[in-house]
C-alpha positions as CSV (number, residue, x, y, z in Angstrom):
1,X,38.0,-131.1,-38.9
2,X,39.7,-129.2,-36.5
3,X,40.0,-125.4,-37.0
4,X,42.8,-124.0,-37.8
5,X,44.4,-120.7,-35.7
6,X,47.5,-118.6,-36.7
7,X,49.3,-117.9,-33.2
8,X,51.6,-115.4,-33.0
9,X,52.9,-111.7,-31.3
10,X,54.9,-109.0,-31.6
11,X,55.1,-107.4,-27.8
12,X,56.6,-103.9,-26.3
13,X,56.0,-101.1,-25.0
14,X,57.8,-98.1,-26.4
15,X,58.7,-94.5,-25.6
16,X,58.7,-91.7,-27.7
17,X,60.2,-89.2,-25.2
18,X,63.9,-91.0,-24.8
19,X,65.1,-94.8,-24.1
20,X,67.0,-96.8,-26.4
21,X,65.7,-98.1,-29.7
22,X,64.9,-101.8,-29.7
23,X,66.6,-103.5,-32.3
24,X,66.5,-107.5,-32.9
25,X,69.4,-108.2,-30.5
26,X,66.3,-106.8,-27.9
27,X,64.1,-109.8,-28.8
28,X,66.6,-112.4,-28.6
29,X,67.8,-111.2,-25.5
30,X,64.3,-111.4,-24.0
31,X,61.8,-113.4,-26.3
32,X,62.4,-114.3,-29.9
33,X,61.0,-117.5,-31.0
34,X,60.0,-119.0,-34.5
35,X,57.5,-121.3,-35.9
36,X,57.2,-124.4,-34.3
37,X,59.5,-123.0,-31.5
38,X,56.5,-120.8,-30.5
39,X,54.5,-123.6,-29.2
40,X,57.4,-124.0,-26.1
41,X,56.4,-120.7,-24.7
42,X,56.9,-121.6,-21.1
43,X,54.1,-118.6,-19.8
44,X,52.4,-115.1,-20.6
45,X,49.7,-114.7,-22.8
46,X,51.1,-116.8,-25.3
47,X,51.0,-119.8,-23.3
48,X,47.6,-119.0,-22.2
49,X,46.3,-118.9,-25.7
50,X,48.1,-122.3,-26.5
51,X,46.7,-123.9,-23.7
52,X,43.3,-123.8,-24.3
53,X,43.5,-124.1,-27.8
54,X,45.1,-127.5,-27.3
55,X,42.4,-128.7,-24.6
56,X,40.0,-128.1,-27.1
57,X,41.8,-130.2,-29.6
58,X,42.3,-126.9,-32.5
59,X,45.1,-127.0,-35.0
60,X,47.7,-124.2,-34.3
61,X,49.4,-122.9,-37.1
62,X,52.8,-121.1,-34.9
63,X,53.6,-117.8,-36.3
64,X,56.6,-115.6,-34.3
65,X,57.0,-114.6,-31.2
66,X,58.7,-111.7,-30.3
67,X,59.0,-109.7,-26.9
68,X,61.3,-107.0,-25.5
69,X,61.9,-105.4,-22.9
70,X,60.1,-101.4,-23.2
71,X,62.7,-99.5,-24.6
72,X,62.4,-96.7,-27.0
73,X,61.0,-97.1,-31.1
74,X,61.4,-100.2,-32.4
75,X,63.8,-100.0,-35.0
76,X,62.4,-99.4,-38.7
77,X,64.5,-102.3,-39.9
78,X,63.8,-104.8,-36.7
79,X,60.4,-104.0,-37.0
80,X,60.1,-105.1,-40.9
81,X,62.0,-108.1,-40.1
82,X,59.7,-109.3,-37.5
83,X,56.6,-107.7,-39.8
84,X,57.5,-109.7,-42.4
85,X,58.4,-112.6,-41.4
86,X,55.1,-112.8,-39.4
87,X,53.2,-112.0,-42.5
88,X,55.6,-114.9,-44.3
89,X,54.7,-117.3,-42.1
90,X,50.8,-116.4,-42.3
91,X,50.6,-116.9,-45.7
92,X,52.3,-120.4,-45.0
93,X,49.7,-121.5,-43.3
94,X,46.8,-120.8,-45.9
95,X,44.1,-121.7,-45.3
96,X,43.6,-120.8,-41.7
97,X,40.2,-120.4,-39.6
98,X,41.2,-117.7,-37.2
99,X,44.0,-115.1,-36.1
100,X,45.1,-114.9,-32.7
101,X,47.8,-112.3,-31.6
102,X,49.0,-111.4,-28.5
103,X,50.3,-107.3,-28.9
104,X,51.0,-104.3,-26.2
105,X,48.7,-101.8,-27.6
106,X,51.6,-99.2,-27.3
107,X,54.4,-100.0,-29.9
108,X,55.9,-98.0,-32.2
109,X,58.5,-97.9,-34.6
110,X,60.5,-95.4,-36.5
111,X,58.2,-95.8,-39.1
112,X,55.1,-96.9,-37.5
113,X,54.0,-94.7,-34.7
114,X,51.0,-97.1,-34.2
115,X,52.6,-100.6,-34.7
116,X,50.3,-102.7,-33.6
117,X,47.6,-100.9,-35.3
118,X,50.0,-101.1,-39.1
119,X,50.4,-105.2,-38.1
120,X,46.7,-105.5,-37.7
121,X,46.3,-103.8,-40.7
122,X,48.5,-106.1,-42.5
123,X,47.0,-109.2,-41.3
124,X,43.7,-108.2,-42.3
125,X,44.6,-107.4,-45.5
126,X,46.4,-110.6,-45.8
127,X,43.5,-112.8,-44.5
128,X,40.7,-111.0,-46.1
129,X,37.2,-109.6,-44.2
130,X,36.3,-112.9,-43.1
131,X,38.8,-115.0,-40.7
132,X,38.3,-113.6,-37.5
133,X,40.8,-111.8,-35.7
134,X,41.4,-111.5,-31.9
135,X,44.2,-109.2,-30.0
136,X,45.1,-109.0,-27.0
137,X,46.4,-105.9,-25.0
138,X,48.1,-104.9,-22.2
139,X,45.9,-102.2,-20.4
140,X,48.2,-99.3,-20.5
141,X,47.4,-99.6,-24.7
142,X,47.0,-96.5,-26.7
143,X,43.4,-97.7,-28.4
144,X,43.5,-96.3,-32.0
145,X,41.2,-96.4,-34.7
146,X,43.4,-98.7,-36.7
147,X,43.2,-101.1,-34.3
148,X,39.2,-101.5,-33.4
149,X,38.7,-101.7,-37.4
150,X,40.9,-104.4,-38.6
151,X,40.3,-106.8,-35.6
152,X,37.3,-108.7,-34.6
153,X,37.8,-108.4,-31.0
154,X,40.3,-106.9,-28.9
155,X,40.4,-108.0,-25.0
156,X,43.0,-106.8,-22.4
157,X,44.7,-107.4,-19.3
158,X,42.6,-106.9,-16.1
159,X,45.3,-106.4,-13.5
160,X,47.8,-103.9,-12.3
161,X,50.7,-105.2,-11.8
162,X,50.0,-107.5,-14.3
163,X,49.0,-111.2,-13.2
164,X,46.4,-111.9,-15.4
165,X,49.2,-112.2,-18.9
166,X,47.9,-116.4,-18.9
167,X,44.4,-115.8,-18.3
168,X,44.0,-113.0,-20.7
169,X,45.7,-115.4,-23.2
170,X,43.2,-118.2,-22.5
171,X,40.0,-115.6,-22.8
172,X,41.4,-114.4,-26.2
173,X,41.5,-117.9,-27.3
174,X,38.0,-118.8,-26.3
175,X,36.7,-115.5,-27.8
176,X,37.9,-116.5,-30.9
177,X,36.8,-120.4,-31.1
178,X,33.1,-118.8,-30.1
179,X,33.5,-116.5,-32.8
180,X,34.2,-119.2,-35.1
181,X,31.0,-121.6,-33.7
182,X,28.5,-118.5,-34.1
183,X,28.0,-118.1,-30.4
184,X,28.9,-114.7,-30.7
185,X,29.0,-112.0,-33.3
186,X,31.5,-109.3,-31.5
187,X,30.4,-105.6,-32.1
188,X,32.8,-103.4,-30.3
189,X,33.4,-99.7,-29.0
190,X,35.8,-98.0,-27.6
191,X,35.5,-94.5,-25.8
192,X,38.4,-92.4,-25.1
193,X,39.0,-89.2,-22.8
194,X,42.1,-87.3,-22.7
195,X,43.7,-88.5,-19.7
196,X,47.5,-89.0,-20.2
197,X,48.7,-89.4,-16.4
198,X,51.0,-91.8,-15.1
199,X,50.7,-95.5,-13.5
200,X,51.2,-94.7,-9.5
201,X,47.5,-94.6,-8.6
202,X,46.7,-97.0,-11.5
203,X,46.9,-100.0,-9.2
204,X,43.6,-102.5,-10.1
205,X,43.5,-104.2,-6.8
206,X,42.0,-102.2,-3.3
207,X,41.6,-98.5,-3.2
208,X,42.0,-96.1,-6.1
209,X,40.5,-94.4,-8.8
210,X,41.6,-97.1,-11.8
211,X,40.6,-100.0,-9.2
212,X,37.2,-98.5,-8.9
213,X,37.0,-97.7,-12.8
214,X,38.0,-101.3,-13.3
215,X,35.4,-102.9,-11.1
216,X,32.9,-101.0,-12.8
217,X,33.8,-101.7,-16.2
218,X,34.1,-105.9,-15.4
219,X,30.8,-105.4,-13.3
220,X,29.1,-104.9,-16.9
221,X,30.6,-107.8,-18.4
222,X,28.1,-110.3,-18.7
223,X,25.1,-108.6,-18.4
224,X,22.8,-108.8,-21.3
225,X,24.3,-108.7,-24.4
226,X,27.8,-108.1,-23.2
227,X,30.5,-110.2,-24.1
228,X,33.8,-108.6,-22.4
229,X,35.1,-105.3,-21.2
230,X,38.0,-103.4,-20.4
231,X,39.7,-100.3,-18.9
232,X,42.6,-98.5,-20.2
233,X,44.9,-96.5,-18.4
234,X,47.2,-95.1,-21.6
235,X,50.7,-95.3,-21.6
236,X,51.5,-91.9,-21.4
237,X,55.8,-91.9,-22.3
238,X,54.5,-91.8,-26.3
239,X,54.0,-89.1,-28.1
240,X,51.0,-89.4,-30.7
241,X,48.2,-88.0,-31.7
242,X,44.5,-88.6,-30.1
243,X,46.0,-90.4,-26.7
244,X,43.9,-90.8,-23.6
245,X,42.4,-93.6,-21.7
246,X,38.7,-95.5,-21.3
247,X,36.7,-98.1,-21.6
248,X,36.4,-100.6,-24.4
249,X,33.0,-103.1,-24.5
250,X,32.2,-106.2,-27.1
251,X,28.5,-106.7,-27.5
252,X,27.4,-110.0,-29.4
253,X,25.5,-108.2,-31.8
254,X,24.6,-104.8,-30.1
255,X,26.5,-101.9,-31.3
256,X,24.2,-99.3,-29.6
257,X,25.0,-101.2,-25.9
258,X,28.6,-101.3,-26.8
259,X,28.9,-97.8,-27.4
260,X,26.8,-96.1,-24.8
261,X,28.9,-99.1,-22.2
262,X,32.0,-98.0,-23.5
263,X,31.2,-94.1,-23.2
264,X,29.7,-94.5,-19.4
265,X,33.6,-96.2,-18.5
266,X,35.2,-93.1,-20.0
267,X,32.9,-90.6,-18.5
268,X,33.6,-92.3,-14.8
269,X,37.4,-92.9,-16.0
270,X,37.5,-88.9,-16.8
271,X,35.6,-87.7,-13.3
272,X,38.3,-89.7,-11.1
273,X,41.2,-87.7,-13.2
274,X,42.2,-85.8,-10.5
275,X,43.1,-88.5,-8.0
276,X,45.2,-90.3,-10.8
277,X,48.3,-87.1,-10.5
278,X,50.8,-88.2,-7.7
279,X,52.4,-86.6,-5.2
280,X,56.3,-85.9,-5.6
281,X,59.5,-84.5,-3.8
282,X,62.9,-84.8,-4.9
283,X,65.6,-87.2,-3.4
284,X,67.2,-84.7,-1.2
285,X,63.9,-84.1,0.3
286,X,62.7,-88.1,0.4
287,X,66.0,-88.6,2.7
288,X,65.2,-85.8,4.9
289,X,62.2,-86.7,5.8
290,X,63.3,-90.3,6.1
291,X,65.4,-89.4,9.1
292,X,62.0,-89.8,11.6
293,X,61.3,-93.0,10.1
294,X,62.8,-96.0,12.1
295,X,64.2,-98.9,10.4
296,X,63.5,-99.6,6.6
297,X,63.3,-100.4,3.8
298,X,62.4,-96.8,2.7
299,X,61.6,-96.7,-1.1
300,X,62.8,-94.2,-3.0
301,X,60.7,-94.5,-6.0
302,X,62.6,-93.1,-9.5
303,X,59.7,-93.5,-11.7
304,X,61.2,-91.4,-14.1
305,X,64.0,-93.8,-15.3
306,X,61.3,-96.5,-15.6
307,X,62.6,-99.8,-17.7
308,X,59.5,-101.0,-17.8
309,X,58.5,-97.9,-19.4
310,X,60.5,-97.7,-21.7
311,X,63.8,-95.4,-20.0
312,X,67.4,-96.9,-20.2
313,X,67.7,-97.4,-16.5
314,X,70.7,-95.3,-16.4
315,X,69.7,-92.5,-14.4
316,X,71.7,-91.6,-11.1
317,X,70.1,-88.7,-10.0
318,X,69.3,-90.5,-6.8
319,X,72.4,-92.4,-6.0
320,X,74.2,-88.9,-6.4
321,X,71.9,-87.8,-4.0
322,X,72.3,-90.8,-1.4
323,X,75.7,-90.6,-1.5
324,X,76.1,-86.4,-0.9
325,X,73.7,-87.3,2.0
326,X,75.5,-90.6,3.7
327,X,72.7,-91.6,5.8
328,X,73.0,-94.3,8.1
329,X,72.4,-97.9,6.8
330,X,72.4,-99.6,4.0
331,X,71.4,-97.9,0.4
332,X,71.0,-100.6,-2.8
333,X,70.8,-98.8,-6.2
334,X,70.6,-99.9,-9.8
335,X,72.2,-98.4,-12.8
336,X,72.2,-99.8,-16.0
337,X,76.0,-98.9,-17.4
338,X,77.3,-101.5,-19.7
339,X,81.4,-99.7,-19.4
340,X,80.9,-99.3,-15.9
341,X,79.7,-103.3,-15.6
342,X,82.5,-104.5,-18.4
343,X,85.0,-102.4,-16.1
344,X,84.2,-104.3,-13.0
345,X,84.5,-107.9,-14.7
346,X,87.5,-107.0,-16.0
347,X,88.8,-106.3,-12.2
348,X,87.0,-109.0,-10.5
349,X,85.8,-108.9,-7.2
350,X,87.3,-107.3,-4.5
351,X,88.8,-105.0,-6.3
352,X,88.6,-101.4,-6.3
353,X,87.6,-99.4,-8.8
354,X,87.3,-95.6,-10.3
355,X,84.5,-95.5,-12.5
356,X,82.6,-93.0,-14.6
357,X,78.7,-94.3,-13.9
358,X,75.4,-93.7,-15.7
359,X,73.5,-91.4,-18.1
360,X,75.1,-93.2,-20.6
361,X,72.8,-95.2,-22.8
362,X,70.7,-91.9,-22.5
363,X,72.5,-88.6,-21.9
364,X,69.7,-86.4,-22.2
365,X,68.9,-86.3,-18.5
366,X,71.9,-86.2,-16.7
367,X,75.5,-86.1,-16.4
368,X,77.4,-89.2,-14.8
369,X,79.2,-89.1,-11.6
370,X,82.5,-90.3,-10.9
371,X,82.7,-93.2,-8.2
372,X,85.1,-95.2,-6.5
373,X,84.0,-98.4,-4.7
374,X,84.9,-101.8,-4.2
375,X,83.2,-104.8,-6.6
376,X,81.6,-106.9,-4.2
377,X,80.8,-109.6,-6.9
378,X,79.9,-110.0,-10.7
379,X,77.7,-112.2,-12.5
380,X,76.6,-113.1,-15.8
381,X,73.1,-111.1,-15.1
382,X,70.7,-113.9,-16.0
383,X,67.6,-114.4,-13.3
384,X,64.2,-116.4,-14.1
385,X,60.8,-114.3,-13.7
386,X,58.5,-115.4,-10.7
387,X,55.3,-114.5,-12.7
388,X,54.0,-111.6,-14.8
389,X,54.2,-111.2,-18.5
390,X,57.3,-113.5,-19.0
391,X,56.5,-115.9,-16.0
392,X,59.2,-118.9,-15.6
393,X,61.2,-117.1,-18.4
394,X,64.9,-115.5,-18.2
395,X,65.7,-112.1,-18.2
396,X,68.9,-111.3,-19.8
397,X,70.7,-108.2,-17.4
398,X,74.4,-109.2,-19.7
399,X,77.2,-108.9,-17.4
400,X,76.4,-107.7,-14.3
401,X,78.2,-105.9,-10.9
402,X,77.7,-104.6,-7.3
403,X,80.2,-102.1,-6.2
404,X,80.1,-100.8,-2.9
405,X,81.0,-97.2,-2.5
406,X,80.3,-96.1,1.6
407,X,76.8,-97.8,2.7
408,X,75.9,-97.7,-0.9
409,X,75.6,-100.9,-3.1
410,X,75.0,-100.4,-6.6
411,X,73.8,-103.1,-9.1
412,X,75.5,-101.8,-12.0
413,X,74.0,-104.1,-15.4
414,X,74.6,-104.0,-18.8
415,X,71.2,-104.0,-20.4
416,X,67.8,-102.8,-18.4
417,X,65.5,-105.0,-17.6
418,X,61.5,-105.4,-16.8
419,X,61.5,-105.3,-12.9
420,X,58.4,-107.7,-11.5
421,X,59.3,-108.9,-8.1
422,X,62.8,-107.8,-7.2
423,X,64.3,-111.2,-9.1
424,X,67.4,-108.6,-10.1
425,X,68.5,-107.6,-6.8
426,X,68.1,-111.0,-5.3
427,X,70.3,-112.9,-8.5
428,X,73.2,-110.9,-7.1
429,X,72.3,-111.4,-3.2
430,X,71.6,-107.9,-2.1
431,X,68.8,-108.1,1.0
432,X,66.3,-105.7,0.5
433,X,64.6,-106.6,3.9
434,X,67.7,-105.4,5.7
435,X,68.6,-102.1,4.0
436,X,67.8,-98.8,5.0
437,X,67.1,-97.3,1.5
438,X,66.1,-99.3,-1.8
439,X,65.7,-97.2,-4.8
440,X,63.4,-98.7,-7.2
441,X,62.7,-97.7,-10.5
442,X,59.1,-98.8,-11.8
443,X,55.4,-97.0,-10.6
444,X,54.2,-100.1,-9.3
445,X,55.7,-103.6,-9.5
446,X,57.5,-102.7,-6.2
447,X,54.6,-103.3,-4.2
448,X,54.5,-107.0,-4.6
449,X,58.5,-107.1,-3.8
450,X,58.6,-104.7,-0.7
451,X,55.1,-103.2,-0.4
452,X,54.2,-105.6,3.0
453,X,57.7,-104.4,4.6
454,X,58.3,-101.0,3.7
455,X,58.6,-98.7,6.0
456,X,58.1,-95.7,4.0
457,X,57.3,-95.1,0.0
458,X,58.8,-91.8,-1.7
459,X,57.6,-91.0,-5.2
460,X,60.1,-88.8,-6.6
461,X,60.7,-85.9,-9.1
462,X,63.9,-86.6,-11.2
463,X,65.0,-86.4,-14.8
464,X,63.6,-89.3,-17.3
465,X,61.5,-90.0,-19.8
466,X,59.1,-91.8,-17.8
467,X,58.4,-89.5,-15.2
468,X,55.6,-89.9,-12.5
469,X,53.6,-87.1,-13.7
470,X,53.4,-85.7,-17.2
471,X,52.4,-81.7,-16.4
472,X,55.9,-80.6,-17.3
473,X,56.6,-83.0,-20.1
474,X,56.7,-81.2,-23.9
475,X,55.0,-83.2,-26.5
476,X,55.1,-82.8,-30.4
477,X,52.0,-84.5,-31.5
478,X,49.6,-84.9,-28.9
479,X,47.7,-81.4,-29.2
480,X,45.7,-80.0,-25.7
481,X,43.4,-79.9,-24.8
482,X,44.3,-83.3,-22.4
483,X,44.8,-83.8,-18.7
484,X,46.9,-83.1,-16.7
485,X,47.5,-79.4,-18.9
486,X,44.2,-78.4,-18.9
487,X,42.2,-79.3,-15.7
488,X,39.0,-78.8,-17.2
489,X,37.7,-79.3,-20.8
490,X,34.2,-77.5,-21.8
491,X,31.7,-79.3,-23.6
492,X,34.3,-82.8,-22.8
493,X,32.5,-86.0,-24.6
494,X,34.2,-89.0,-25.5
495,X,35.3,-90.1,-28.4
496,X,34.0,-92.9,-29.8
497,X,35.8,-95.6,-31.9
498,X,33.7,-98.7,-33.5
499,X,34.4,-101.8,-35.6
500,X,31.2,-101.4,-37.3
């Protein structure tokens, strides 16, 4: 007989410190897919997990599957919908062998700061002590205690920007069909330091301080006793007790290894701290300087209104700035403004329009700015993902403008998106290769898009709730001491958290 494995996920990243909450309308916009409808996940982790379970001929018993775009909490009412209809279909599909679910690692809801620690909590109670369970996490994952206790094994993405969504998939499935055949009897440890920082210089490929914490941390996997590793560089936009980042190892049977493993990762993860804070300058002075640069693009880098981390995209702190300046060339902005974008449809293109643009969806850190430009064209939003966490899957901007006001062409959408490899600028035919400025708001993805062509990269110092450095960022429930507050920590060791 075949075993038989519950698949299923519930995936986003949230932000406690503004955003939009993520109600169901979210999911379906991005990922919301039931029972047997699960199995057509076209990639991610999902896919990876379904594809090897099927070339090993195992039953799958298809759960939900629900993914989002990062936004702020999940709703408390979306997330008992999806909760329970999850645990609904679980107890379905009695008797089962196995769990397999692919999470973030930093959800939350309105009433479940640690989501994905509550749903693992909930499908161990449902399945009982002895049907396996193996997560998956995206590396930025706030590892709590919750979460090492009620699962089995927990394995996570390797890369930054994230390519490995299919592989990791495909590892958590083999972990688990191993688990089942006695190969391996996971012991697991995770150690923590209190390193909240943000993702500029958290890049896993070439130089930098996570890259070489990462290659250490793989370079143990396999050696002895140890089953699999990982690195975690913690989302840092949530506000929650206990946060930090480290090193998580899986031992087959060999809790002392896993634990000392796990604490040497967060020890080496701790002494490169330093190199992890960015350098910033604010848009007036990016364009400044930009003036002894020749050609472009020149990224102007608004972290801090991040929809990947969770902000609503709405920010215009650097447009105003672009167009009080008027440099020469080209400029291509985008604000997520879903009056501004209705607006523009209503007076198709080519003609002009007076609009009232952004801090919107999230007034907290700005005012908006009062344009007029021409529409240049409108579309329905929708582009198709070339890789990444929802490879070969659409992404749903709603309707969608450019206006042009001076050299300055603004993508203006209706809902924010997950930027991966500048699909959104390119679904409405603005050149990136041939402008002078390109404002780009996410830490890293932009280096697969423009990295190889741009001239310049400016990380800048604006307004948001995803901002590239935490030091002046007011939290509630994460307590100091932590890094970047406090430089140094007396008598620092790191915690350490064990499913034993």
């Amino acid at each position: 007989m075949p075993h038989r494995i519950a698949v299923g996920s519930i995936f986003i990243e949230c932000n406690h410190l503004g955003g939009v909450p993520a109600d169901l309308e979210a999911f379906r916009r991005s990922e919301l897919r039931f029972g047997a409808d699960v199995v057509d996940a076209p990639g991610g982790t999902v896919a990876g997990m379904l594809q090897h379970l099927a070339e090993t001929e195992t039953a799958v018993c298809p759960l939900l599957v629900a993914s989002a775009c990062p936004s702020g909490p999940v709703t408390a009412e979306c997330y008992e919908f999806l909760k329970g209809d999850l645990l609904k279909r679980l107890a379905d599909s009695t008797p089962i062998d196995g769990v397999l679910l692919a999470l973030h690692g930093s959800a939350a809801a309105e009433n479940a700061g640690d989501l994905e620690g509550d749903l693992l909590e909930a499908v161990r109670a449902a399945v009982g002590p002895d049907v396996p369970i193996v997560a998956t996490l995206d590396l930025h994952a706030h590892v709590t205690e919750r979460m090492v206790k009620n699962a089995d094994a927990l394995l996570a993405w390797e890369t930054y920007p994230h390519r490995d969504a299919f592989e990791t998939g495909q590892r958590g499935a083999t972990a688990l069909l191993e688990i089942l055949s006695g190969s391996i009897r996971p012991t697991m440890a995770y150690a923590r330091v209190p390193v909240v920082v943000g993702a500029i210089h958290g890049q896993t490929e070439g130089d930098g301080p996570f890259a070489d914490v990462m290659r250490f941390t793989k370079s143990l996997e396999g050696q002895g006793t140890v089953y699999s590793t990982g690195a975690f560089l913690v989302h840092p936009y949530l506000d929650l007790p206990d946060m930090g980042g480290g090193g998580l190892v899986v031992t087959n049977n060999d809790p002392e290894t896993a634990a000392r493993l796990a604490t040497e990762i967060a020890s080496m993860y701790w002494e490169r701290r330093f190199e992890l804070e960015p350098d910033v300058v604010t848009p007036e002075e990016a364009i400044r300087k930009s003036a002894y640069i020749d050609g472009g693009p020149i990224l102007l880098v608004e972290t801090a209104d991040c929809c990947g981390g969770g902000a609503a995209g709405d920010s215009v702190a650097t447009l105003k700035a672009l167009l009080a300046a008027e440099p020469p060339g080209t400029s291509l902005v985008p604000v997520v403004d879903p009056a501004a974008a209705a607006e523009c449809h209503s007076a198709r293109a080519g003609a002009t329009v007076s609009l009232t643009l952004g801090h919107q969806r999230d007034p907290r850190f700005g005012t908006p700015i009062k344009i007029n430009g021409t529409v240049i064209r409108v579309t329905d939003g929708g582009f198709v993902y070339r890789g990444g966490i929802w490879d070969g899957q659409t992404g749903q901007m709603g309707p969608t403008a450019v206006v042009r006001v001076g050299s300055v062409e603004i993508l203006i959408a209706s809902h924010g998106t997950y930027d991966w490899c500048g699909e959104q600028f390119e679904s409405v035919g603005l050149d990136e290769a041939a402008a002078r400025f390109v404002v780009v708001k996410n830490p890293m993805n932009y280096s697969m898009a423009y990295g190889e062509i741009a001239k310049a990269i400016f990380i800048l110092d604006t307004p948001g709730p995803t901002p590239a450095s935490i030091r002046s960022t007011t939290f509630h429930n994460l307590k100091r001491p932590y890094f970047p507050l406090d430089q140094s920590i007396e008598g620092l060791v790191p915690t350490v958290l064990t499913s034993w």
